[in-house]
C-alpha positions in Angstrom: 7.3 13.6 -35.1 8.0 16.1 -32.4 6.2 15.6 -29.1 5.7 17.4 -26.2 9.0 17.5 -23.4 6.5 15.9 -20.8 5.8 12.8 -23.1 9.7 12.8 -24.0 10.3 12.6 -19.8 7.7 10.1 -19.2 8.8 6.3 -17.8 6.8 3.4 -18.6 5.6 1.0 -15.3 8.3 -0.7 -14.4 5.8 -3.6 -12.7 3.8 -3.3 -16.2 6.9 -4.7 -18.0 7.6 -7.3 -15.5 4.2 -8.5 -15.6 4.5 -8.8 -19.6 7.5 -11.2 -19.2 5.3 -13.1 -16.8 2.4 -13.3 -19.5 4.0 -14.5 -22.0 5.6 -17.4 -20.2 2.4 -17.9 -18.9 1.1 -17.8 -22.8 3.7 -20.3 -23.6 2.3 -22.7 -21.0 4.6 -21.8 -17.9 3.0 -22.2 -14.0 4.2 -19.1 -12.8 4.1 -17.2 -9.1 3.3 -14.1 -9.7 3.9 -11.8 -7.0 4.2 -8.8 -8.9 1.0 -6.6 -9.4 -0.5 -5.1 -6.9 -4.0 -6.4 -7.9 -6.1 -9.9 -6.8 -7.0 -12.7 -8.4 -10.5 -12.0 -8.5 -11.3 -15.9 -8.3 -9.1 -16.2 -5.0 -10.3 -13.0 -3.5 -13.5 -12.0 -4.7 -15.5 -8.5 -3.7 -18.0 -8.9 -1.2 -21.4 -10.8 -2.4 -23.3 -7.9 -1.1 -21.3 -5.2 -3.1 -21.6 -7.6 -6.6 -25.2 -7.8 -6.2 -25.7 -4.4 -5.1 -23.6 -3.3 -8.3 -25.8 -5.5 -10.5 -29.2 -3.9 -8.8 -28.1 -0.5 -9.7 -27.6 -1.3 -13.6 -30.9 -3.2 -13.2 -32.3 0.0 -12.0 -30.5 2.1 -14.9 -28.4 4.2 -13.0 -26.0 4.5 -16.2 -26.0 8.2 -16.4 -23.0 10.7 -15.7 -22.2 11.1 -11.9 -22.0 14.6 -10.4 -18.6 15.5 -10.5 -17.8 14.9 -6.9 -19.6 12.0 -6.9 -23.1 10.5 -6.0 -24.2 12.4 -2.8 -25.6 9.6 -0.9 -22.0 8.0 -1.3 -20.5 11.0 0.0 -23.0 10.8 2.8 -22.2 7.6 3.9 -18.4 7.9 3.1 -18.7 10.9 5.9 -20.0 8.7 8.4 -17.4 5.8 7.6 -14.8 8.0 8.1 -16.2 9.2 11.9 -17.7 5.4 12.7 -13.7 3.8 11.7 -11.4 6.7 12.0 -13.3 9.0 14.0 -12.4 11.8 11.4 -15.0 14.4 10.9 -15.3 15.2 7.3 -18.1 16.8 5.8 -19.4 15.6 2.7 -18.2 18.9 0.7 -14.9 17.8 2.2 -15.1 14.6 0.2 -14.7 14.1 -3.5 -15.2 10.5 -5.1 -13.5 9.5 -8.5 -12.6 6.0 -10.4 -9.7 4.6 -7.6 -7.4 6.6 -6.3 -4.8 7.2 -8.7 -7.4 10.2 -10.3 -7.3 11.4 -6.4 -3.8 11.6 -6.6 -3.0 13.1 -9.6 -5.7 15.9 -9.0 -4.1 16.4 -5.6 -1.0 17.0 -7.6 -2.4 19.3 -10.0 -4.3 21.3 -7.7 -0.8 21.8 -5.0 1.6 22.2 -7.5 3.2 24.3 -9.5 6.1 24.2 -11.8 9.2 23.6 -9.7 7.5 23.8 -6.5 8.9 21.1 -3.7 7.3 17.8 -3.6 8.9 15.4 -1.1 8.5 11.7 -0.8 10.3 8.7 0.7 11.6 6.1 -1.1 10.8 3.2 -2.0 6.8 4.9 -2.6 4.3 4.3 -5.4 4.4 6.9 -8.6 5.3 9.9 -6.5 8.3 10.6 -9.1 5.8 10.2 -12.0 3.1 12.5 -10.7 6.3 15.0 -9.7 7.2 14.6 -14.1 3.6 15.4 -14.5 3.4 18.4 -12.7 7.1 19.4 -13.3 7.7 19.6 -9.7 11.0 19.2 -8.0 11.6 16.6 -6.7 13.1 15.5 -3.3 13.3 12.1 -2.7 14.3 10.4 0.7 15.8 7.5 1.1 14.9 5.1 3.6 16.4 2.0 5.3 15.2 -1.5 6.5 16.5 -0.2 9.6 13.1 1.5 10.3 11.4 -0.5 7.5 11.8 1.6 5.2 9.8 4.1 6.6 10.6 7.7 6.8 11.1 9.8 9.9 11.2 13.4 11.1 15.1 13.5 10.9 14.9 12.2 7.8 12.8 14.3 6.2 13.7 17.9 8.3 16.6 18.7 6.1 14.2 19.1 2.9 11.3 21.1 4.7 11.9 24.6 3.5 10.3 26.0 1.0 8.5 22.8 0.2 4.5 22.6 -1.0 4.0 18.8 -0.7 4.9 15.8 1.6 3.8 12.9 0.2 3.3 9.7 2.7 2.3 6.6 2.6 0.7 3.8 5.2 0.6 1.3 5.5 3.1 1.6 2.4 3.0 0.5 -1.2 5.8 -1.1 -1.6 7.0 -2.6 2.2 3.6 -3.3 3.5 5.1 -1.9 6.2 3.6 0.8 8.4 4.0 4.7 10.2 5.1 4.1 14.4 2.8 6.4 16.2 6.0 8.6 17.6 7.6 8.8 14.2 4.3 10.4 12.8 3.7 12.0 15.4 7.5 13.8 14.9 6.9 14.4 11.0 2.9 16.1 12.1 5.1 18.3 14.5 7.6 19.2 11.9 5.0 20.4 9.3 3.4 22.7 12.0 6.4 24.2 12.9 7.6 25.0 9.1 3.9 26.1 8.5 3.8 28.6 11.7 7.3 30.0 9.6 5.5 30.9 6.3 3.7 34.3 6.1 0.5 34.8 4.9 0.9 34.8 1.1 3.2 32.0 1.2 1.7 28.8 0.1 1.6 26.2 3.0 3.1 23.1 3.3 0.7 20.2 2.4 0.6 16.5 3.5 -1.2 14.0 0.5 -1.6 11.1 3.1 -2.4 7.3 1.3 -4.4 5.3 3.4 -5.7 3.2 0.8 -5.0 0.0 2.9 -5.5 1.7 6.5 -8.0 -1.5 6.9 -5.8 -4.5 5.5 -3.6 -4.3 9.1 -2.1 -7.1 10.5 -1.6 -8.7 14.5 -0.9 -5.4 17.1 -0.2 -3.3 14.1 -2.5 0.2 14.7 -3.2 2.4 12.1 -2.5 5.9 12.0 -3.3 9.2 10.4 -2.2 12.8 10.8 -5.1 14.6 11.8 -6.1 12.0 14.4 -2.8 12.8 16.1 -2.4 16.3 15.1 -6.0 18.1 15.0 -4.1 21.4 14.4 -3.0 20.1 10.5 -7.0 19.8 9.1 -6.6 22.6 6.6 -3.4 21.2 5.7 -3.7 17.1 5.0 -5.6 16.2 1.8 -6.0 12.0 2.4 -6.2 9.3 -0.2 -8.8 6.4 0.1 -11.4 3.9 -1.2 -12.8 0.3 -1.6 -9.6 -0.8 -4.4 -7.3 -2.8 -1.5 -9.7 -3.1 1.2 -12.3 -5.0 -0.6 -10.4 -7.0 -3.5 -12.4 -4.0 -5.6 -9.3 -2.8 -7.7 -11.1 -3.2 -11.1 -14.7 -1.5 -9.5 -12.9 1.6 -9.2 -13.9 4.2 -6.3 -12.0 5.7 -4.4 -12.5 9.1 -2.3 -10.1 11.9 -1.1 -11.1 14.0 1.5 -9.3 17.0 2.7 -10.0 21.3 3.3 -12.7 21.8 1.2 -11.1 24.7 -0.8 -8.3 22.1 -2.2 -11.5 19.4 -3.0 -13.3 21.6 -4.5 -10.3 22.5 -7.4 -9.5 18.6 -7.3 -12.9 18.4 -8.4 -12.6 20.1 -11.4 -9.7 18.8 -12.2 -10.9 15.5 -11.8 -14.2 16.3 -13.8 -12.0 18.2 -16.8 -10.7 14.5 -17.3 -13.8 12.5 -16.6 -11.9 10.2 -14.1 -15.2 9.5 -12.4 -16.3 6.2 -10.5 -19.0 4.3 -12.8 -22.3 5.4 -10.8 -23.8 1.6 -10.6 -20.4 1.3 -8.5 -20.9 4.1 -6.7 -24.7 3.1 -5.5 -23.6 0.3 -5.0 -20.8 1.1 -2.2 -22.9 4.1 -0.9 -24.9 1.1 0.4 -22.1 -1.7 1.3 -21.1 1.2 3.8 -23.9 1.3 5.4 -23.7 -2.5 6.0 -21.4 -2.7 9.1 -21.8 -6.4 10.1 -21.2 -7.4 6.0 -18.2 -5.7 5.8 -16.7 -6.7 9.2 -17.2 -10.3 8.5 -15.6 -9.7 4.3 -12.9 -8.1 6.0 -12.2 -10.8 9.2 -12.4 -13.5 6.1 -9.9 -11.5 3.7 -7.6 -10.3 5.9 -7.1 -13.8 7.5 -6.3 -15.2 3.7 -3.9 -12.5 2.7 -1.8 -12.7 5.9 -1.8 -16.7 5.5 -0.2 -16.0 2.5 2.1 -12.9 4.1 3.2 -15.2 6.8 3.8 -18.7 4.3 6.3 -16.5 2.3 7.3 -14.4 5.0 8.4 -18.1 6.8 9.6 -19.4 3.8 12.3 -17.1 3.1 13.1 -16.8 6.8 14.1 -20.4 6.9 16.0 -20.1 3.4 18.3 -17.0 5.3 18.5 -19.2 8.5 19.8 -22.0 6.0 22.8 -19.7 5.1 21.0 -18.1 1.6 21.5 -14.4 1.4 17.9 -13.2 1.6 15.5 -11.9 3.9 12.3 -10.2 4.8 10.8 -7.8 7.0 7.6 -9.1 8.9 4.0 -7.7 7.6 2.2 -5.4 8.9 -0.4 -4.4 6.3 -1.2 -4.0 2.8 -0.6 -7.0 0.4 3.0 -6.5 0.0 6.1 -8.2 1.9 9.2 -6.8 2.0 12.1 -9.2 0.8 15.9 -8.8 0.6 17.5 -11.3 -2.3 21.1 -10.1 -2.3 22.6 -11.6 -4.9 23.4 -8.4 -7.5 27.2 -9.6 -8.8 26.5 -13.4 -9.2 26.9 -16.0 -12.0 24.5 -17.6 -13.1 25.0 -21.5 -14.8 25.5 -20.1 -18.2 28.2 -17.3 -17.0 25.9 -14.6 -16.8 26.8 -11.8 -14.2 23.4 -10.2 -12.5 24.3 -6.7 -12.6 21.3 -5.6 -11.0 18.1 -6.1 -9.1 16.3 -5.8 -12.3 19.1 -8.7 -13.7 18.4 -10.7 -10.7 14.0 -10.8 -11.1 14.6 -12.1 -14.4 16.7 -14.5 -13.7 14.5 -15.7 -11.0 11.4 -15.0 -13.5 13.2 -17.8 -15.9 14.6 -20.2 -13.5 12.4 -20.1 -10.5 9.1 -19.5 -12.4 8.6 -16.2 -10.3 8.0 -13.0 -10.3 8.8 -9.9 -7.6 9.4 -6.5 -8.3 12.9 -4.7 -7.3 12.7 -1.3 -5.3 14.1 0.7 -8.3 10.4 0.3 -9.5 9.4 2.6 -7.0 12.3 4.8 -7.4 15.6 4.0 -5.5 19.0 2.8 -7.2 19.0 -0.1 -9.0 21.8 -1.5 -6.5 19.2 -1.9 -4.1 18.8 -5.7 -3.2 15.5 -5.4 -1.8 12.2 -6.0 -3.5 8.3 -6.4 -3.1 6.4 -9.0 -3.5 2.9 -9.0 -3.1 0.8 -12.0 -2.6 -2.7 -10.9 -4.1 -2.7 -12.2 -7.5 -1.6 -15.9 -6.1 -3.0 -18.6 -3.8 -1.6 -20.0 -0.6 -0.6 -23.4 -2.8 1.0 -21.4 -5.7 3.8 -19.7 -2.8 4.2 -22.7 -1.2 4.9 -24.6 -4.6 7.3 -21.6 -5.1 9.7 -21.6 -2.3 11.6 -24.2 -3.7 11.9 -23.4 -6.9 13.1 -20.0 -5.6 15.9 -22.2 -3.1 16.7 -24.3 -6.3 17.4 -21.2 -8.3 19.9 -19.4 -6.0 22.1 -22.3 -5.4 22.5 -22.2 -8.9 24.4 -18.8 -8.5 28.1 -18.8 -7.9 
């Protein structure tokens, strides 16, 4: 049967088929690493008690109707006065539009930019942006970036591909480095975007920045987060930001997340978002409305979990540090955020025992899926070359034991090659 050119275009996850080779080794009895998804182990990192049972009291009290479409209002409310208390963004709660995670948040923001062949630029290595581009049949301008500024875009970078574009998407700390925007080199890209928009005339459409902040909160050591309209008041009516509880609190599978933005772009994303029914469950959302206003809670969750995720960050960021110092051709960049490390395994064009050449990054995961008993994901999952030797490997779905158990194997494996 025919179907549409949009379905014929469409990619599957890349991650999503990694993870299924995990599985079934894991099915077939295998102890596996699995630094792959971007998700938790929900018995290593659980949500915060507070949240569970506040989630639990609100289907006790039956709030198991629809939501309104932007989401409860008390939620909105106290998502406002999170965002002044932590940020010191002031956002309105019309400004502020709540749906099930972000990836709803995104798409709408997408959908409600974008038209057909419009501009869409985005760095890579990034999450989905060239799927969500496919969606919307934008154009799409890709950037590449280098570990040289971990893999982070700047303004010189991205100047070339300004004109004429609708929508710069960012990033940070990012999905997939874990690494994180310098204050000068956002500073330089918020100064770029003012300048192309003071060039545009009136019925021009402006350019836009989608900003992901998702794990603004899971930040490591001296590492500062930043955002766009902190350092650039000037670019309100022109940064629609991504946000919510999925990275920050373990909560992937609760699902809310929040954007917040000019209120004339939220108020289409809403409608969007509510043609699809990508709402947040309203139990959930009662639930958070009230977590917010526990300040003390959530400080102490977050002291706890950030401490155990960068443990693990630093045991694998250590461990593969001391296998390069040992003369094996890998590396890694040093966290800053997020879940994710960064990690170089540079060995696209070796033999393996049986006389197998890895062509690939995608050649080299599987072999270090069958022979290390480990799983990472190659950039060219978020949407560089496939000759790109670097890869991401996030430690959420695995406990401090499991990567320690794992650098071996992984040293093991590589010594194999020839």
């Amino acid at each position: 049967m025919n179907i549409s050119r949009l379905a014929n275009t469409l990619e599957g996850s890349e991650i999503i088929k990694i993870a299924g080779e995990i599985n079934e080794l894991k099915r077939k009895g295998e102890q596996i690493a699995n630094l792959t998804i971007g998700d938790f182990d929900s018995n290593i990192y659980p949500i915060p008690d507070e949240l569970k049972a506040g989630i639990v009291e609100a289907y006790k009290d039956n709030q198991t109707n629809y939501p309104p479409a932007e989401g409860v209002a008390v939620l909105r409310d106290n998502v406002s006065a999170f965002l002044k208390e932590r940020f010191g963004l002031d956002y309105n709660s019309k400004q502020i539009l709540v749906a099930g995670g972000s990836r709803p948040l995104i798409y709408g923001t997408f959908m409600a930019l974008i038209d057909p062949g419009d501009k869409v630029i985005y760095p890579t290595p990034s999450w989905n942006n060239n799927h969500y581009c496919r969606f919307t049949g934008a154009k799409e301008v890709p950037v590449i970036t280098s570990a040289g500024n971990n893999f982070m875009p700047t303004a010189d970078d991205i100047k070339p591909h300004l004109k004429a574009a609708t929508l710069l998407a960012l990033c940070s700390p990012l999905n997939p480095t874990g690494t994180m925007f310098a204050k000068k080199d956002l500073e330089e890209i918020c100064d770029l975007v003012i300048e192309e928009n003071k060039s545009r005339a009136a019925d021009e459409k402006p350019l836009y920045i989608m900003y992901d902040q998702i794990y603004s909160l899971l930040t490591f050591g001296e590492h500062f987060h930043y955002d766009p309209v902190s350092l650039r008041p000037e670019l309100k009516d022109h940064v629609i930001y991504i946000d919510g509880i999925s990275k920050c609190l373990a909560a992937t599978g609760v699902r809310v997340g929040w954007a917040f933005g000019p209120e004339h772009v939220i108020d289409k994303m809403k409608t969007i978002v509510g043609h699809v029914g990508a709402w947040a469950p309203k139990p959930e959302q009662v639930a958070t409305a009230k977590f917010l206003t526990q300040p003390v809670e959530l400080n102490v969750y977050l002291t706890n979990f950030k401490a155990k995720v960068q443990m693990s960050l630093d045991a694998l960021y250590q461990g593969m540090i001391q296998m390069k110092a040992d003369g094996f051709a890998v590396d890694a960049i040093n966290p800053m955020g997020a879940i994710y490390l960064t990690v170089k395994v540079d060995y696209i064009g070796k033999t393996t025992p049986e006389g197998e050449v890895l062509k690939n990054s995608a050649e080299v995961n599987f072999y270090l899926i069958k022979e290390a008993k480990m799983g990472i994901v190659p950039f060219s999952a978020f949407g560089t070359d496939n000759s790109v030797n670097w890869f991401r490997a996030s430690v959420g779905g695995c406990s401090l034991d499991d990567i320690q158990q794992m650098i071996p194997r992984m040293r093991l494996a590589l010594s194999k090659l020839k």
